[in-house]
C-alpha positions as CSV (number, residue, x, y, z in Angstrom):
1,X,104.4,112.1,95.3
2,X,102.8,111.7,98.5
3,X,98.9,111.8,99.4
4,X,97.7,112.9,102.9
5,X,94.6,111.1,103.7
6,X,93.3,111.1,107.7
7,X,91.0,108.5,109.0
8,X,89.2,108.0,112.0
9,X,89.2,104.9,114.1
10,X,86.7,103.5,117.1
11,X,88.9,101.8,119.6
12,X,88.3,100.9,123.2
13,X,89.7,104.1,124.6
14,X,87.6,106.2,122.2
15,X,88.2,107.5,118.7
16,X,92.2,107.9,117.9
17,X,92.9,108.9,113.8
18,X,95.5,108.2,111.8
19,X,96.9,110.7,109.0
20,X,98.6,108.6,106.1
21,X,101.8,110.0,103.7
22,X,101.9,107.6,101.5
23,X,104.7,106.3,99.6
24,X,104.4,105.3,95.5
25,X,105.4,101.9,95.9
26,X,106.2,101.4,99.5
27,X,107.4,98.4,101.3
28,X,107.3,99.1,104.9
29,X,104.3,101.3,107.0
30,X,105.9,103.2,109.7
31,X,103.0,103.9,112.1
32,X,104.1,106.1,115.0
33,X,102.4,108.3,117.7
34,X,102.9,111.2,119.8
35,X,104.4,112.0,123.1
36,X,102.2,112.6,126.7
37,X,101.8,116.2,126.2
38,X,102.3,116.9,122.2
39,X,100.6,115.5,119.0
40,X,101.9,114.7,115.8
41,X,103.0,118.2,115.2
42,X,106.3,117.0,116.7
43,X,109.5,118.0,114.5
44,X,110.5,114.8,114.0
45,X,107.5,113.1,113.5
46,X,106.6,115.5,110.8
47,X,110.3,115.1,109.2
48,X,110.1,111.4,109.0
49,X,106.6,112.1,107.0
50,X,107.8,114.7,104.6
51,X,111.3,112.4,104.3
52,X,110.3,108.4,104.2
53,X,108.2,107.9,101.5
54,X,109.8,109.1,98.9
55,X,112.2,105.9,99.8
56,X,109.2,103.3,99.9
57,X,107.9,103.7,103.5
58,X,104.7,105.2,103.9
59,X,104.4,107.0,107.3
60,X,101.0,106.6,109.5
61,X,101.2,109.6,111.9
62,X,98.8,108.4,114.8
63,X,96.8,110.3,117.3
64,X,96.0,108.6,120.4
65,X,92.1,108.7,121.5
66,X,92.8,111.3,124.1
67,X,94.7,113.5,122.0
68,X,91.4,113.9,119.5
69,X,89.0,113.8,122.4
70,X,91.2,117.6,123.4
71,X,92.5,116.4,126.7
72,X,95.9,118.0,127.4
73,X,97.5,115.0,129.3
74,X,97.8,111.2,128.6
75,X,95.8,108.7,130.2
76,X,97.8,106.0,132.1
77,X,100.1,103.3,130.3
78,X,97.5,101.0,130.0
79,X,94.8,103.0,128.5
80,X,97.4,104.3,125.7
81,X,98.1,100.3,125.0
82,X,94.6,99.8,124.4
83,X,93.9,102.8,121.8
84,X,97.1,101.5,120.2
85,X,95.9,97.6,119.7
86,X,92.6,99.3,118.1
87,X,94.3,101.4,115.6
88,X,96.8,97.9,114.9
89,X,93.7,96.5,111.9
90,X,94.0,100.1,110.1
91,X,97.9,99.9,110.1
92,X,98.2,96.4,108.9
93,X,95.5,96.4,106.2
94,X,97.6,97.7,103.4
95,X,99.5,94.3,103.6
96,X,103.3,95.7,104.4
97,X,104.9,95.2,107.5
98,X,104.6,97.3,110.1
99,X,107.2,99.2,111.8
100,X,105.6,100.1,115.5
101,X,107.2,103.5,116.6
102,X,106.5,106.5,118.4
103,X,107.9,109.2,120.7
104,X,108.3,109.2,124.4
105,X,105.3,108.0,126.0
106,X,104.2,106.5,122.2
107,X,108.0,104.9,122.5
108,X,107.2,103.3,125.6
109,X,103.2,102.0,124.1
110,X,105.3,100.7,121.0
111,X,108.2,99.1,122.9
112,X,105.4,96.9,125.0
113,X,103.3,95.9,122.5
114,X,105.3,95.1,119.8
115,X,105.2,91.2,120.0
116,X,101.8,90.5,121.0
117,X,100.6,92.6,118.0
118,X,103.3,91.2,115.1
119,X,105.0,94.1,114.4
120,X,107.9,94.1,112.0
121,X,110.5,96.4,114.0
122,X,110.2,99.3,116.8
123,X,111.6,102.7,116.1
124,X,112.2,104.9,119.9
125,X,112.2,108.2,119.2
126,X,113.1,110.5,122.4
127,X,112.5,106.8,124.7
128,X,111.9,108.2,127.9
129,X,114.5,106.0,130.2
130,X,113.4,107.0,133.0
131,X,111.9,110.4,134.4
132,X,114.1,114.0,134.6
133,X,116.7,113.7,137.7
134,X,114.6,110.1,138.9
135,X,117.5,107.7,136.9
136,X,116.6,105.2,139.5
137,X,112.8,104.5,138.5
138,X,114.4,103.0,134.8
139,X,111.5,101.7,132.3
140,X,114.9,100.1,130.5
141,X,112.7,96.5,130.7
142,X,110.1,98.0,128.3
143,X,112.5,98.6,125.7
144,X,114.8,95.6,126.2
145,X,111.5,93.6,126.1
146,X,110.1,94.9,122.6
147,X,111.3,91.2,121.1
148,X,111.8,92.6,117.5
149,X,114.6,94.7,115.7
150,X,114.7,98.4,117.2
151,X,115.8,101.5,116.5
152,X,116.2,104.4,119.3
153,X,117.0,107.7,118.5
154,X,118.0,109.5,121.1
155,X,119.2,113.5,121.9
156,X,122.1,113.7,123.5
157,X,120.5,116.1,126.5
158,X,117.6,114.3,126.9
159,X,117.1,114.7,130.4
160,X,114.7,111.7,130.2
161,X,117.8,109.3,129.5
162,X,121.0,110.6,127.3
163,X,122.3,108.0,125.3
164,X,125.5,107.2,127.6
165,X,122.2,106.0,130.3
166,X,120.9,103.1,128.4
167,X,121.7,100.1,129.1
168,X,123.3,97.2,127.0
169,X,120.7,95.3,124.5
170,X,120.0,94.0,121.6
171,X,118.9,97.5,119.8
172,X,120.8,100.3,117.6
173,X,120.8,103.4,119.0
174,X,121.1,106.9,116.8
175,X,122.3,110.2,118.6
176,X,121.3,113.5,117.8
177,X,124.1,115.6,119.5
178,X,122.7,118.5,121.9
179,X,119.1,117.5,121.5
180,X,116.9,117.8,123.7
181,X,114.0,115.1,124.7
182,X,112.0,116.8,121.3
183,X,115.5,117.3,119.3
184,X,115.5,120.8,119.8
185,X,119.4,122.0,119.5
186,X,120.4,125.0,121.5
187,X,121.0,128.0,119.1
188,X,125.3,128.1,120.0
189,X,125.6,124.2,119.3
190,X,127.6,123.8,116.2
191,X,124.9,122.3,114.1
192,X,121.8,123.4,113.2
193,X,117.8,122.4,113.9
194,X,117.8,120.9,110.3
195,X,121.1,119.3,110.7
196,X,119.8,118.1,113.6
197,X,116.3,116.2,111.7
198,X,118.6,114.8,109.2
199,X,120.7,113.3,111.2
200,X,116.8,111.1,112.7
201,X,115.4,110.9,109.0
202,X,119.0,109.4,107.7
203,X,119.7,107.4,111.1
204,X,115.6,105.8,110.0
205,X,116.5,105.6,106.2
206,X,119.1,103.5,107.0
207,X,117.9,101.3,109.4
208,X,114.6,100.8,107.4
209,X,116.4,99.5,104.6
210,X,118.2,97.1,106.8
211,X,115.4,95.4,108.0
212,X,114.9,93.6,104.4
């Protein structure tokens, strides 16, 4: 049994919140955030909230301070790095360690902040390698740089980087065959939209319970 409870938070980029499913007994907090241009109405986001902590993870679903403020597009890099270090206190008070993780854009914010703020792992959901038909400008540092266990899961037609793109490192990578960059499958793949959820909240199950 789960509870919802949402909190707001004043950081330096304005006020970001932060909806917790809690688990019973939990072990590990999984915070993650949102893309550029979606909130944590994401598929995967919410599957990782209705799925994790039921196996000792409570999941933090966090909105960045431009996402609550109503703007439809992300500030730059920098300003999403700065709401994130002010929601960091709220993440870490339970006690648990924290796994930093988000999608795309929130990928990218957990991938370069990791070490400076302690956190336990990084999970990559949809890591945008680089952007659609520009495989030249690569943002590969960001994620080799992350200096803590990670996780990426990746589709495998993510035009911003399929998983054949990314470079060796020291990171597991999970593939979600014929998603897209927000796992959508196309209706004639051979497996379906909830075949394709289970196969992030297993691939983050089992990586969660490898990082002891």
């Amino acid at each position: 049994m789960t509870d919802h409870v949402t909190e707001t938070i004043e950081t330096d980029a304005g006020t970001a919140r932060v909806t917790w499913h809690r688990a019973g007994k939990a072990r590990l907090v999984l915070a993650v955030s949102h893309g550029a241009g979606g909130g944590i109405e994401a598929r995967d986001l919410r599957a990782l909230a209705a799925e994790l902590p039921a196996h000792g993870v409570s999941v933090a679903l966090v909105e960045q301070p431009w996402r609550v403020a109503g703007k439809k597009l992300a500030p730059a890099p920098k300003t999403l790095d700065v709401g994130w270090r002010g929601i960091w206190p709220a993440l870490v008070k339970p006690g648990l360690p924290v796994i930093a993780g988000g999608r795309s854009a929130g990928a990218r914010v957990a991938c370069r902040t990791a070490t400076e703020l302690g956190a336990h792992a990084v999970l990559a959901l949809s890591f945008p390698l680089h952007p659609p038909g520009r495989p030249e400008k690569s943002r590969a540092g960001e994620l080799l740089g992350a200096g803590v266990p990670t996780l990426v899961v990746q589709g495998g037609n993510d035009p911003f980087g399929r998983p054949e793109e990314f470079p060796e490192g020291a990171y597991e990578m999970v593939e979600v065959l014929y998603g897209d960059h927000g796992f959508a499958v196309p209706k004639r793949a051979p497996l379906g939209q909830d075949q394709a959820l289970k196969i992030v909240t297993d691939g983050v199950l089992k990586w969660t319970s490898s990082l002891g």
